[in-house]
RONU-409812 format. One record per residue: x, y, z of N, C-alpha, C in turn; residue number from 1. Coordinates in nm, 2 decimals, m for minus. Layout:
<pts>
PT,nu,nv,nw,cau,cav,caw,cu,cv,cw,num
PT,X,Y,Z,X,Y,Z,X,Y,Z,NUM
...
</pts>
This chain:
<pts>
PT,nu,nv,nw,cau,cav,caw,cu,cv,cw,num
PT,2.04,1.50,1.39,1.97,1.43,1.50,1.82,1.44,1.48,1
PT,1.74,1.29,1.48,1.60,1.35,1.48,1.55,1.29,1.60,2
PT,1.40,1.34,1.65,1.36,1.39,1.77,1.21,1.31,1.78,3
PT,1.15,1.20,1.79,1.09,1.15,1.82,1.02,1.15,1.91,4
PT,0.84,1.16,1.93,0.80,1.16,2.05,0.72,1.05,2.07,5
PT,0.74,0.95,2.21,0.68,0.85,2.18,0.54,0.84,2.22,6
PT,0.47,0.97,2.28,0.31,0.95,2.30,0.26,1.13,2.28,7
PT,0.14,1.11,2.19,0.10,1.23,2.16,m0.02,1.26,2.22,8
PT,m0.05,1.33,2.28,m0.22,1.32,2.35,m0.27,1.48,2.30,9
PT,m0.41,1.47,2.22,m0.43,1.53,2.13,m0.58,1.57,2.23,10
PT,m0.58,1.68,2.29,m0.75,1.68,2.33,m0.81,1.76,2.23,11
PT,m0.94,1.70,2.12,m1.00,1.75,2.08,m1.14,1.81,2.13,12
PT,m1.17,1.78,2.25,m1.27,1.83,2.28,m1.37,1.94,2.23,13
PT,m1.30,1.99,2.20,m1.33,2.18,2.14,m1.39,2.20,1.97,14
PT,m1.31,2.12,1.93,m1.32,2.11,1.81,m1.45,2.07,1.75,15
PT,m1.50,2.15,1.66,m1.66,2.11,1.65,m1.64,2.15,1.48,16
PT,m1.52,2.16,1.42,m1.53,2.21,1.24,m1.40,2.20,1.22,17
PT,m1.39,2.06,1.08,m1.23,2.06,1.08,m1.23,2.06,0.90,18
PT,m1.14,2.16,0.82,m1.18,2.16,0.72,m1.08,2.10,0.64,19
PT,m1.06,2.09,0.53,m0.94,1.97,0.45,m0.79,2.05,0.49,20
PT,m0.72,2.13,0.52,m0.67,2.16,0.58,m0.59,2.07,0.71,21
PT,m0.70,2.11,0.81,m0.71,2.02,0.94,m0.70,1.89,0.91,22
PT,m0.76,1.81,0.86,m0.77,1.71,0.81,m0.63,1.64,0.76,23
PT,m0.59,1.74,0.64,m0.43,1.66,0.63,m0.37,1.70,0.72,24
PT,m0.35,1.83,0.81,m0.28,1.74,0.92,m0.26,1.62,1.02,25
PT,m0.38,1.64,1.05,m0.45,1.50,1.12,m0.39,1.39,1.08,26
PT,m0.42,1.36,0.91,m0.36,1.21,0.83,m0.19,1.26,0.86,27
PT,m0.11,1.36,0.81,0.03,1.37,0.89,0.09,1.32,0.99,28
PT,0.01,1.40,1.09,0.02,1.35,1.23,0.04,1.16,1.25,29
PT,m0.07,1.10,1.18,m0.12,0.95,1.21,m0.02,0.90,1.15,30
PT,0.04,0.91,1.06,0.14,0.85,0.92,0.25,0.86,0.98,31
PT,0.27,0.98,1.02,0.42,1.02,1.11,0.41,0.89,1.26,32
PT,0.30,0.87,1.33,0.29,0.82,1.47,0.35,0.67,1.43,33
PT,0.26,0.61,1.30,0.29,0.47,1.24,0.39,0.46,1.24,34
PT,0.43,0.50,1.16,0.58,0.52,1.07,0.70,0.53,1.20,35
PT,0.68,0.57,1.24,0.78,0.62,1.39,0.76,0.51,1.53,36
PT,0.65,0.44,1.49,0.66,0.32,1.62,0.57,0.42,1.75,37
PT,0.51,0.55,1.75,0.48,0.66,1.82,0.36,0.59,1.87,38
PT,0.29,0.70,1.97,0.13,0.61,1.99,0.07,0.76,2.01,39
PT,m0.05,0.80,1.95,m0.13,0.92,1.94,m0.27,0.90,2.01,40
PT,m0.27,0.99,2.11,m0.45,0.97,2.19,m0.51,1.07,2.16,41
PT,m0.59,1.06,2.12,m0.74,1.17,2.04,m0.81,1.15,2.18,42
PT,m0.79,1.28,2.26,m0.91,1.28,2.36,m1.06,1.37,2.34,43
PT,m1.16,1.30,2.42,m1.25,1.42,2.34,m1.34,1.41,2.26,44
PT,m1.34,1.29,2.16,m1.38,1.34,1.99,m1.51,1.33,1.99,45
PT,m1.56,1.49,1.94,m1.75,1.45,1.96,m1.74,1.34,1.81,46
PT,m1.87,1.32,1.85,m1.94,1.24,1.73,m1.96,1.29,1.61,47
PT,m1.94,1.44,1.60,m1.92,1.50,1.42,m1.78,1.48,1.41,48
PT,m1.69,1.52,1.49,m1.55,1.49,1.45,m1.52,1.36,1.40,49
PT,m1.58,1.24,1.50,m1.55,1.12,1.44,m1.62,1.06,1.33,50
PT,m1.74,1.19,1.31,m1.79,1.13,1.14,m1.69,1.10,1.03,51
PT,m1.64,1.29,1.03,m1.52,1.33,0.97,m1.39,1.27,0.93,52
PT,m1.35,1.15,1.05,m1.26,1.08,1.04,m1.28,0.99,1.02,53
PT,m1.43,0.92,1.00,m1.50,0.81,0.92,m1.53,0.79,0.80,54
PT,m1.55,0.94,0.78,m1.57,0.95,0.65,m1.44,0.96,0.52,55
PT,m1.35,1.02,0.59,m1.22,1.03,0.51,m1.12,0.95,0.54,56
PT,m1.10,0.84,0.60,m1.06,0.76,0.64,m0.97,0.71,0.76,57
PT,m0.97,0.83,0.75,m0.89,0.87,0.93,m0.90,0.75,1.05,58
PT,m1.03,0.75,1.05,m1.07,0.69,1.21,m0.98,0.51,1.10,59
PT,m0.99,0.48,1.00,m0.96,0.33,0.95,m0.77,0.32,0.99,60
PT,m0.72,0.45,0.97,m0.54,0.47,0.95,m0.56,0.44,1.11,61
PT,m0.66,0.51,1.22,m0.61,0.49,1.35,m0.64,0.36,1.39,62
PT,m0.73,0.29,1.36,m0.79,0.17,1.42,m0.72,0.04,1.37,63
PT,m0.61,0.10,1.23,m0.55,m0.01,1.24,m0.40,0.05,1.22,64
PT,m0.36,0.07,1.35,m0.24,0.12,1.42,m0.27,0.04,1.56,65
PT,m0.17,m0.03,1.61,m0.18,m0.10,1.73,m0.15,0.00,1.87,66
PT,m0.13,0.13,1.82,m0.04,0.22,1.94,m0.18,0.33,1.93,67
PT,m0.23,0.37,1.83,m0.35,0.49,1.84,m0.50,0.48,1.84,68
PT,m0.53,0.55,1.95,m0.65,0.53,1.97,m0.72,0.66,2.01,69
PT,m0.88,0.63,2.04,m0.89,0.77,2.08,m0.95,0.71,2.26,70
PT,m0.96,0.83,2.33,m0.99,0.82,2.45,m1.10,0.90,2.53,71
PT,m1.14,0.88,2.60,m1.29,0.98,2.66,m1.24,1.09,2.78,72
PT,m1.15,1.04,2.81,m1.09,1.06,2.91,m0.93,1.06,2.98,73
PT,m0.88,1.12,3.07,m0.74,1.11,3.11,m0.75,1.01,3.20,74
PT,m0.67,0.94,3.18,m0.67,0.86,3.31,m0.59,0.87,3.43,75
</pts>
């Protein structure tokens, strides 16, 4: 039996250093959310984090996913 979750809310607020490591999780996590029909919220993300995911492609895997996005806030 597998176990699916259909919303992941992820606060990075905190996070100020993510190293390749972190990073392939992160691409895991997004690949897994696709792939699975899931929807992942990045709350939080300072502006170095979203370099980070600009720069390695991350923020492009999220932005073209119709379910993931990041957020500023809870609503």
């Amino acid at each position: 039996m597998k176990l699916f979750l259909s919303l992941i809310i992820i606060d990075v607020e905190q996070i100020d250093f993510i190293d390749s490591v972190g990073l392939g999780v992160f691409a895991g996590v997004i690949s897994s959310t696709i792939r699975n029909n899931s929807t992942l919220m990045l709350k939080g993300m300072t502006n170095r984090v979203r370099r980070l995911f600009e720069i390695t492609g991350l923020m492009e895997m999220m932005d073209n996913s119709k379910n993931n996005k990041t957020i500023d806030t809870f609503a």
